[in-house]
MDAnalysis code that builds the backbone (N, CA, C; Angstrom):
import MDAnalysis as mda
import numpy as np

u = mda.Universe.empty(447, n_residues=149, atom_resindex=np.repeat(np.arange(149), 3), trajectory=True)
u.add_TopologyAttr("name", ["N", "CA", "C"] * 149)
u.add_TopologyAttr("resid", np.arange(1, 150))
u.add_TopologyAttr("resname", ["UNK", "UNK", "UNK", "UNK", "UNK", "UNK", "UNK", "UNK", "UNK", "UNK", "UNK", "UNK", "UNK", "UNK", "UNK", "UNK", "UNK", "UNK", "UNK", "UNK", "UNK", "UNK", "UNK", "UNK", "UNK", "UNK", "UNK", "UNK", "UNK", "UNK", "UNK", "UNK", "UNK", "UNK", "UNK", "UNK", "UNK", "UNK", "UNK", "UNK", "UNK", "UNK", "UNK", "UNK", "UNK", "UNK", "UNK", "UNK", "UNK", "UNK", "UNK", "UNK", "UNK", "UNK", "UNK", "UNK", "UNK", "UNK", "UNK", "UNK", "UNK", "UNK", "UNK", "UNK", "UNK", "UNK", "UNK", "UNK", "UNK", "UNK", "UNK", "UNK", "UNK", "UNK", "UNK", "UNK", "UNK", "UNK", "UNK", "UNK", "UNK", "UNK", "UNK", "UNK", "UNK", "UNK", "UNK", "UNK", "UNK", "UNK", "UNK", "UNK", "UNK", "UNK", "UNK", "UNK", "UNK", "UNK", "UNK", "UNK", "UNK", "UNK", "UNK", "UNK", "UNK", "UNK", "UNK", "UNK", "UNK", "UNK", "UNK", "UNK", "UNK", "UNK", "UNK", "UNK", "UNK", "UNK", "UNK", "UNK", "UNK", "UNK", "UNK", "UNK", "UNK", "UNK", "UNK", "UNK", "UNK", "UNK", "UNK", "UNK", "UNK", "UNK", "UNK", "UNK", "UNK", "UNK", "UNK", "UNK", "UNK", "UNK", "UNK", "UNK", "UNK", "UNK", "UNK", "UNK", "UNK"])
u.atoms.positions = np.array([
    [55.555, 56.396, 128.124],
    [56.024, 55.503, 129.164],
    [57.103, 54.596, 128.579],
    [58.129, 54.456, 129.492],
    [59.272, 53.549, 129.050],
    [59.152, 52.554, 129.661],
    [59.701, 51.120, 129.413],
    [59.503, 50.291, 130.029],
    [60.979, 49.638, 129.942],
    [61.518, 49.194, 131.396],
    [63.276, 49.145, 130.992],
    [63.125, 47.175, 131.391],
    [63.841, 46.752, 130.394],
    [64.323, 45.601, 130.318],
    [65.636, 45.095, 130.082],
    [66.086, 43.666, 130.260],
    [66.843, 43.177, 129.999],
    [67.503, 42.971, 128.466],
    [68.419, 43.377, 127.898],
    [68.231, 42.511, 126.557],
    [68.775, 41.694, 126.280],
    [68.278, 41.228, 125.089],
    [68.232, 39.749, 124.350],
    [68.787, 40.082, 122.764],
    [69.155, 39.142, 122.524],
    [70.047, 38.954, 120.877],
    [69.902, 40.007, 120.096],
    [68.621, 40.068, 119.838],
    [67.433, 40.700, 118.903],
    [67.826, 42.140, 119.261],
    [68.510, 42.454, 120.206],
    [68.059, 43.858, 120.402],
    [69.645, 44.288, 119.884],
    [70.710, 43.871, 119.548],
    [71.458, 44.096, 119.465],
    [71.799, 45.274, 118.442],
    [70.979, 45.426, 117.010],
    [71.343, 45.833, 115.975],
    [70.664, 47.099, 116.385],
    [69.960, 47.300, 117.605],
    [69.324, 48.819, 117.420],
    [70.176, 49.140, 118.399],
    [70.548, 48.518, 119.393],
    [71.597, 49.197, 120.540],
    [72.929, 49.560, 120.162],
    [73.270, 49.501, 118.471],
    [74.484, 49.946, 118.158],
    [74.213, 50.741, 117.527],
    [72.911, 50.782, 116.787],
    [72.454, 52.096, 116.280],
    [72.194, 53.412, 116.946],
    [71.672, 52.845, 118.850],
    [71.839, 54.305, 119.797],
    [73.019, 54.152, 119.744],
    [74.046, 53.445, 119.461],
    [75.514, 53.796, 120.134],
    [76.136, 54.985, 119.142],
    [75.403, 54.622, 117.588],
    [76.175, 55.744, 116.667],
    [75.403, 56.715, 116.558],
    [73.942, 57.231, 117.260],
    [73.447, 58.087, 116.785],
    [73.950, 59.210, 118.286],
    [74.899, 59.613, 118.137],
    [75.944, 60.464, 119.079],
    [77.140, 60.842, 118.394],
    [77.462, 61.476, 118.338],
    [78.685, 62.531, 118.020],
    [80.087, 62.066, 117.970],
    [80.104, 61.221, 119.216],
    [81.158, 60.352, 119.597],
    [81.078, 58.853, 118.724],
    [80.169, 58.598, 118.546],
    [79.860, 56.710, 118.230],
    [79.745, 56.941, 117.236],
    [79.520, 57.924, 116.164],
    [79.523, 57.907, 114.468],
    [80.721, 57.474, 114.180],
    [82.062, 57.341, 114.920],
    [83.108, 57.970, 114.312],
    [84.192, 56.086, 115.058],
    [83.390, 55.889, 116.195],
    [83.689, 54.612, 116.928],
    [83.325, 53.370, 116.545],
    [81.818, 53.351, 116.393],
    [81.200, 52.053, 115.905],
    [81.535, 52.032, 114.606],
    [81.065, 50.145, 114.352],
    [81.361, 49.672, 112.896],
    [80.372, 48.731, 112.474],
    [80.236, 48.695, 111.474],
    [79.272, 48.085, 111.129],
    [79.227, 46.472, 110.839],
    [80.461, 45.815, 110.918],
    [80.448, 44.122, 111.116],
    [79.778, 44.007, 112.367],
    [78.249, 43.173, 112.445],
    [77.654, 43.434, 113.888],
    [78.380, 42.364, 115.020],
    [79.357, 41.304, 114.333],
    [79.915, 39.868, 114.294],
    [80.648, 40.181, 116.412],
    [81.517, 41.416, 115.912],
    [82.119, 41.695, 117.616],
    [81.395, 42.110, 118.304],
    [80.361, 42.967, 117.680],
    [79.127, 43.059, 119.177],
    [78.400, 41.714, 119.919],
    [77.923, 41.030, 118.488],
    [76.947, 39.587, 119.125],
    [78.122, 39.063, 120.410],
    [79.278, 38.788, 119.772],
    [80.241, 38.221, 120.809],
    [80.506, 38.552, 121.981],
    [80.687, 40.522, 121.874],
    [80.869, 40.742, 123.323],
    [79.498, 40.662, 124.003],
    [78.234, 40.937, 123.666],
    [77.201, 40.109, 124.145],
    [77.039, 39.224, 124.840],
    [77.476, 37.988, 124.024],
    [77.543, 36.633, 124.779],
    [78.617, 36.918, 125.890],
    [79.614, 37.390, 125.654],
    [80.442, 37.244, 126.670],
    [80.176, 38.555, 128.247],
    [79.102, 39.670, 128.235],
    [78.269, 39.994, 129.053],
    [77.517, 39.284, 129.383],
    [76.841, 38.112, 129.105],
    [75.782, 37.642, 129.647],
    [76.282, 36.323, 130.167],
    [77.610, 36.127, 129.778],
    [78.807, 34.580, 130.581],
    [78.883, 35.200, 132.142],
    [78.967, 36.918, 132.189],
    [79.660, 36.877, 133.205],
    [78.737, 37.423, 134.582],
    [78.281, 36.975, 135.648],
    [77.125, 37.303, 136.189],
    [76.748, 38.478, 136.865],
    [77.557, 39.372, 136.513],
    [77.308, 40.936, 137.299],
    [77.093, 41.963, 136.010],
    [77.101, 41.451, 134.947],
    [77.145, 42.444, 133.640],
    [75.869, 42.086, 132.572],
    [74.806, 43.401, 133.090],
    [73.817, 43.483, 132.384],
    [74.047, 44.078, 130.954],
    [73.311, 44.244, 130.354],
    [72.684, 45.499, 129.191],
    [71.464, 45.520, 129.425],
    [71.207, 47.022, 129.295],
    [69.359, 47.290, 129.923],
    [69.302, 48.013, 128.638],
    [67.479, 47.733, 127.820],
    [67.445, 48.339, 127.370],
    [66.003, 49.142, 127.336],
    [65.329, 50.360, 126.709],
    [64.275, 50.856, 127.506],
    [63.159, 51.038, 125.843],
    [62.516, 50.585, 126.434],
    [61.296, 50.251, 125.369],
    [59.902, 51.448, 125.552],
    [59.490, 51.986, 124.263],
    [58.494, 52.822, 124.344],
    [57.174, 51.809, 124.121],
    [55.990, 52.785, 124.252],
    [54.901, 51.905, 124.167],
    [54.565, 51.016, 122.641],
    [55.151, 51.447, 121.875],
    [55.191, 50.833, 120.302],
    [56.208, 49.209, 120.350],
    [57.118, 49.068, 121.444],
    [57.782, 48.562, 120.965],
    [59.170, 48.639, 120.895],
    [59.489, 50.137, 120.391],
    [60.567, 50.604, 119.753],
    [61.657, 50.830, 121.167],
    [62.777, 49.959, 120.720],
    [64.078, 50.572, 121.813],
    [64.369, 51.991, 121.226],
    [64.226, 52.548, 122.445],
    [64.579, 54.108, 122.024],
    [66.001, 53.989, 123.164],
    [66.027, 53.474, 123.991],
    [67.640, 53.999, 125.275],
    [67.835, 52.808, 125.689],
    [69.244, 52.617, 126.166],
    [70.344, 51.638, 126.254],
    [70.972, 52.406, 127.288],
    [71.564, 51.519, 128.381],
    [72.729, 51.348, 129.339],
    [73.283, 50.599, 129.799],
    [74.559, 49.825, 130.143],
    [75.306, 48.797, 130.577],
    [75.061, 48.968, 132.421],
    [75.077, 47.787, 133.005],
    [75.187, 47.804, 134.757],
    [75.942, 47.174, 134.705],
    [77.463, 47.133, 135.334],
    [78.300, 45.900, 135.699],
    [78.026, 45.899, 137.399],
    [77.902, 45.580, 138.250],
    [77.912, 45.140, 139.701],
    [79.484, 44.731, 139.875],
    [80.260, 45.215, 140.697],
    [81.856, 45.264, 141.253],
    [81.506, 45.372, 142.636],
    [82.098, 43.866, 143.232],
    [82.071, 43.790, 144.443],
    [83.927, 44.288, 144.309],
    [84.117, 44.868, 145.974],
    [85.250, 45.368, 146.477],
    [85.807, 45.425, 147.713],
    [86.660, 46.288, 148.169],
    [87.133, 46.497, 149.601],
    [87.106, 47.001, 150.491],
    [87.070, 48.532, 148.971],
    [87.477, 50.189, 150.066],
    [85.829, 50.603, 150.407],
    [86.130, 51.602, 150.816],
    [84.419, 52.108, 151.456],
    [83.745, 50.916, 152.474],
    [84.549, 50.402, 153.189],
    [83.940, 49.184, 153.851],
    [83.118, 48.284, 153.306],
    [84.227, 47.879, 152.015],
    [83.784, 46.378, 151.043],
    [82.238, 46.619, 150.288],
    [82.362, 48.285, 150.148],
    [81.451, 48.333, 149.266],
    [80.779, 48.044, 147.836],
    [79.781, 47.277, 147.767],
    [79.495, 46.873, 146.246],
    [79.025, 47.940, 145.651],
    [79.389, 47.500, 144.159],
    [79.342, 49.142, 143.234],
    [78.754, 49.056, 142.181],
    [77.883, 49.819, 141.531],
    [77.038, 49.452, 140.385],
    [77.800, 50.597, 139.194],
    [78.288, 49.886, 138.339],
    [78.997, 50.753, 137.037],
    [78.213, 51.337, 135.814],
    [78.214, 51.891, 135.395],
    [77.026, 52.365, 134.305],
    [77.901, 52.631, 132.801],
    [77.442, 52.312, 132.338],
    [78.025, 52.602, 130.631],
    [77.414, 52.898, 129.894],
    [77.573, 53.143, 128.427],
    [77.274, 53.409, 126.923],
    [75.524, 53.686, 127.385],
    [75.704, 54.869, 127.982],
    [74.160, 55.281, 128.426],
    [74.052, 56.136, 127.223],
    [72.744, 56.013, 126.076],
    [72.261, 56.673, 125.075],
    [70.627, 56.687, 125.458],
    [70.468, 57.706, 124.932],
    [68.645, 57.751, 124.371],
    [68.644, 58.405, 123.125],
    [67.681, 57.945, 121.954],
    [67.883, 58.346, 120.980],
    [67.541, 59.914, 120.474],
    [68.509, 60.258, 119.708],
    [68.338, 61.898, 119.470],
    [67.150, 62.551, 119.602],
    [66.174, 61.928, 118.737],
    [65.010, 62.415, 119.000],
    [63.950, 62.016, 120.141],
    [64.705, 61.490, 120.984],
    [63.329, 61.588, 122.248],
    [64.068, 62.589, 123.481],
    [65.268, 62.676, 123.449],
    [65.839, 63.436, 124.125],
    [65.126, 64.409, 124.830],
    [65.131, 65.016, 126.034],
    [64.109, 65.778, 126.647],
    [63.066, 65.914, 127.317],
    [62.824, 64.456, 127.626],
    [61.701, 63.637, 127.526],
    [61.787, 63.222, 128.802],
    [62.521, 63.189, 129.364],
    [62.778, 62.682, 131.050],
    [62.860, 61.027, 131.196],
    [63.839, 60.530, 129.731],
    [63.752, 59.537, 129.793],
    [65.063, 58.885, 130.234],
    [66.142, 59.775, 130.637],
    [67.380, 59.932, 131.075],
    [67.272, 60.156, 132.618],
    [66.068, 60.839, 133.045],
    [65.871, 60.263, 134.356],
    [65.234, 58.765, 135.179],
    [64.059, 58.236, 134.271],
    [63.591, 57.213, 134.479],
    [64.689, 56.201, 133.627],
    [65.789, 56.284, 132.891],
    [66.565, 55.020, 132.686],
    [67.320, 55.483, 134.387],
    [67.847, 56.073, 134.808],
    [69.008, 56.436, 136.245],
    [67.980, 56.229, 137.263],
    [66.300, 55.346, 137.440],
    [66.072, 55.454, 138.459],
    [65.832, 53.857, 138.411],
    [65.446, 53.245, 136.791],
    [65.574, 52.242, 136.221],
    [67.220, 51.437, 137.123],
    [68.411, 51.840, 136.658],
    [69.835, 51.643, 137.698],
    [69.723, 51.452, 138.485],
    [69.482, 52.623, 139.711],
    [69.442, 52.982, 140.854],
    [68.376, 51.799, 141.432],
    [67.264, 51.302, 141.126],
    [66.408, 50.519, 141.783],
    [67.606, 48.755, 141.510],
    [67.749, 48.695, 140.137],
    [68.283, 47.334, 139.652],
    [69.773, 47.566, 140.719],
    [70.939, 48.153, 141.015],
    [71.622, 48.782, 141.853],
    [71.360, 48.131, 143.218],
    [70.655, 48.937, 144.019],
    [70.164, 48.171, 145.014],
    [69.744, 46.863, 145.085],
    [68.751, 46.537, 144.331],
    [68.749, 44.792, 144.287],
    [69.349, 44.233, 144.350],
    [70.433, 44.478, 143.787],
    [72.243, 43.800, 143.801],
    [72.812, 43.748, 145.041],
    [72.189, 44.923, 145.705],
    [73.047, 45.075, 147.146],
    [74.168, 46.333, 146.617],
    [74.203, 47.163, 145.882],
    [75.420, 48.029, 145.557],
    [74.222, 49.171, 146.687],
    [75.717, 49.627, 147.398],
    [75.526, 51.105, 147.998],
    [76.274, 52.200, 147.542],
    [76.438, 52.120, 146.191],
    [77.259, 53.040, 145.242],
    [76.920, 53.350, 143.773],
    [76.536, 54.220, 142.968],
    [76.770, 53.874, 141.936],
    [77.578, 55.109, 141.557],
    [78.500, 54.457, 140.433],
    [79.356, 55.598, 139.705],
    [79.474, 55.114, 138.328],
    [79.557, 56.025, 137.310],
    [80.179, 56.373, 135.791],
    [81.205, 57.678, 135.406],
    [81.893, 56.862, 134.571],
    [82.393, 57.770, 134.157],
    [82.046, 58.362, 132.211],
    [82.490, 59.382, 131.834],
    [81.922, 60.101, 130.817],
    [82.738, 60.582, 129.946],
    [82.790, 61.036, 128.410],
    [83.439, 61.687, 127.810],
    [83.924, 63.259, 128.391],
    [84.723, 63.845, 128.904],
    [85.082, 65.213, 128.981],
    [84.112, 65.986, 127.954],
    [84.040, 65.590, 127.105],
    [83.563, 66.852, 125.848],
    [82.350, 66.764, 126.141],
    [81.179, 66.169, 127.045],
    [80.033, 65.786, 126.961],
    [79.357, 66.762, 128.220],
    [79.709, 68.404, 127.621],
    [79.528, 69.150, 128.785],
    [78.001, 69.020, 129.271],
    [76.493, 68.554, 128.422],
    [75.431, 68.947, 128.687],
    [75.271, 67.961, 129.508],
    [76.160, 66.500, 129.626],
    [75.630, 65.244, 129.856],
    [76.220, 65.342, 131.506],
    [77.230, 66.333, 131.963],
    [77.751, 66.185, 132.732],
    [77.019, 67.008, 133.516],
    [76.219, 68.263, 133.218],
    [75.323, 68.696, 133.719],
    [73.815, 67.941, 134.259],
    [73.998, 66.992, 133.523],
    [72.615, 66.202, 133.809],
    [72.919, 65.381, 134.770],
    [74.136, 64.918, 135.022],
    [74.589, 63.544, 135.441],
    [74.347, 64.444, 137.108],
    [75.023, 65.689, 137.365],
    [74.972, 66.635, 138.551],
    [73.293, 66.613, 138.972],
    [72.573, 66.931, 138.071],
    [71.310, 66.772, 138.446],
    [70.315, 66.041, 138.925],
    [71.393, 64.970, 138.588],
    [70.788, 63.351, 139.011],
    [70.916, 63.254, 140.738],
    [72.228, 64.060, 140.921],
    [72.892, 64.002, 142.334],
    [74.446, 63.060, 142.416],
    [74.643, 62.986, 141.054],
    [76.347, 62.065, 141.082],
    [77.288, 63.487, 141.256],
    [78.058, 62.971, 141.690],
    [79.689, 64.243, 142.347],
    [80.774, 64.184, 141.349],
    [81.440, 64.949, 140.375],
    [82.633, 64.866, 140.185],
    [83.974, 64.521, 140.707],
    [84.001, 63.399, 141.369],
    [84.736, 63.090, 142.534],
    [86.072, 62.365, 142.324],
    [86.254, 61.877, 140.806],
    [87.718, 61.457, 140.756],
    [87.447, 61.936, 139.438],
    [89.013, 61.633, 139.058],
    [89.496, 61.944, 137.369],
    [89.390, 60.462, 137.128],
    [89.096, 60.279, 135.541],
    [89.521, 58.903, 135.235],
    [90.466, 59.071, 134.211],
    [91.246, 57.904, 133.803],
    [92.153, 57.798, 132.948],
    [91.825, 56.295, 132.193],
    [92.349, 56.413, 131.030],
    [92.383, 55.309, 130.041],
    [93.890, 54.750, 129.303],
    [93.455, 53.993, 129.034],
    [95.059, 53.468, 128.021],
    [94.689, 51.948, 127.483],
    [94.500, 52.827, 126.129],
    [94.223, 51.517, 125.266],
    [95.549, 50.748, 125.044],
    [95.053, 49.476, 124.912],
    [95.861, 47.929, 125.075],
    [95.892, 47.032, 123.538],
    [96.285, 47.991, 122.913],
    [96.468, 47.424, 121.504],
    [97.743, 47.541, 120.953],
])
């Protein structure tokens, strides 16, 4: 059983540890923990931007996901629930704990009042994109990036 919560300070140093135990985040994350604590604080300044994180019966954070809430216009001023840096750790994988964190969302989502939720994903993350379909999300736009450095 998972149990999904809010997090707090403390949880920080294992939620960068799901962030590198992925293929992608070995190669992204760093180990000064100094810019995470910060962007932290500065998620929890701003009042639509969670971090959830999902706790086994020991204790142990095993999965992590970001909710931002985006109020808007289009879709008849629909509010929107954003999802991010969704991990579960390598070894629990399989576990159907990637469904109970997306129902974990989907309930916190609604509370908000969002009648939407969307993420977007790495391209290369063909198994994840299969799962994400299974959930019932649509491939429905392209996204694009452009880093600002």
């Amino acid at each position: 059983m998972i149990r999904f919560r809010e997090a707090g300070r403390g949880d920080i140093t294992r939620v960068i540890a799901l962030l590198r135990d992925d293929v992608l985040g070995q190669s992204r994350e760093e180990d000064d923990i100094g810019p995470y604590l910060a962007a932290f604080e500065a998620m929890r300044s701003e009042g639509g931007n969670r971090l959830i994180v999902g706790e086994n019966t020991e204790g142990s954070i095993v999965a992590t996901y970001q909710i931002t809430f985006i109020s808007g216009l289009s879709l008849r001023a629909a509010r929107r629930a954003q999802i991010e840096s969704v991990r579960v750790a390598s070894e629990m994988r399989g576990q159907g704990i990637g469904e109970a964190m997306f129902a974990d969302a989907k309930a916190r989502a609604r509370a908000a009042g969002c009648s939407l939720m969307q993420l977007t994903m790495n391209a290369s993350r063909t198994d994840t994109h299969r799962f994400y379909e299974r959930l019932g999300f649509t491939p429905s736009h392209t996204g694009f990036k452009l880093p600002l450095d």
